[in-house]
Each structure stands twice: as structure tokens, then as C-alpha cells.
N, C-alpha and C positions, 0 to 999 in steps of 0.2 A: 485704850478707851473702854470703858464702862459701856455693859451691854442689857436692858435690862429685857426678859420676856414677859410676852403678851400673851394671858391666858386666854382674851376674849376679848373679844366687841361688844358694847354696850349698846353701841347709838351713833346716828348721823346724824351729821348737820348741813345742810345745801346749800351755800347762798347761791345763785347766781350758776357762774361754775364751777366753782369754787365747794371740795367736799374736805369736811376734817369728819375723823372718827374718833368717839370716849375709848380710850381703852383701859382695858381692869388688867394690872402689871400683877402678874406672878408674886405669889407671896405676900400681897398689899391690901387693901380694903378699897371700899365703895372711894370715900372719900379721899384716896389716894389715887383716883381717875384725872386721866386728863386728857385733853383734845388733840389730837394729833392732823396731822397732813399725812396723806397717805403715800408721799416721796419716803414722809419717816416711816412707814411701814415694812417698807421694803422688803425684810426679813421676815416678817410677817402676815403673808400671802394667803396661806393656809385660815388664820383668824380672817379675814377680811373677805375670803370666798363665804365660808360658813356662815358667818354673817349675812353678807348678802344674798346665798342662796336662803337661808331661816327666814329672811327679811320677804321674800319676793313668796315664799311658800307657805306665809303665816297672813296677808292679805290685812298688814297694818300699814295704816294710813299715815304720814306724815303731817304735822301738825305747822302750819303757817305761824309764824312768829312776825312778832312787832317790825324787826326790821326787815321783813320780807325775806327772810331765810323758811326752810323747812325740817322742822325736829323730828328726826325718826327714833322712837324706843328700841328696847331691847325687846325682840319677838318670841317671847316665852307662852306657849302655851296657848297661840293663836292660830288656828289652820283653816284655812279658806276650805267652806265646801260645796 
């Protein structure tokens, strides 16, 4: 089986309880992101901490969506102070 790696995390999405993560695959472009469950993460633990520590130490707000999910960006450059 074909393995591909995750350079990074882009973004969350929340519904409910329910979390999938964008992620940016090694070697690929923006537009070659895609939404994952983070069972398929598995192997990558490491992107998914870094993320959410960046996520929690950057003080970006999730953005409520039409179907009552919430959109978290990529935390670039944003530091609570």
C-alpha cells in the first residue's frame, strides 16, 4: 500500500464531534489538500501536535460556518499577547 507524507496542517474543521484536518502532502501544492479524519492521521502525530500547539499559541479564532461546523485556518504569524 501506497503511503503518502504530510508536510503539515493547514486547518480544522469541527462539526459537532466530529474533527477532520486540510492536509498539505509532501511534494504537492495547495490545491492538492485534502480533508482527512484524524484515525487517517495516525502516522502523523508530530504534524497534528504542531498544529495544534501553533493553533492554541497563535489566539485564532474559529470561524462558524453555515452548517454549524467551525473553520480553523492555518496560524501563521499570529501570536496572542
Amino acid at each position: 500500500m501506497e503511503q503518502w507524507k504530510v508536510e503539515k496542517i493547514v486547518s480544522k474543521l469541527v462539526h459537532g464531534e466530529a474533527i477532520s484536518y486540510k492536509v498539505r502532502w509532501e511534494g504537492y501544492e495547495a490545491e492538492d489538500d485534502t480533508w482527512e479524519d484524524p484515525t487517517a492521521l495516525e502516522q502523523a502525530q508530530e504534524a497534528v501536535r504542531a498544529y495544534e500547539e501553533a493553533l492554541g499559541h497563535s489566539g485564532l479564532r474559529g470561524r462558524r460556518q453555515a452548517d454549524g461546523s467551525t473553520f480553523y485556518g492555518e496560524p501563521r504569524g499570529r501570536l496572542r499577547r
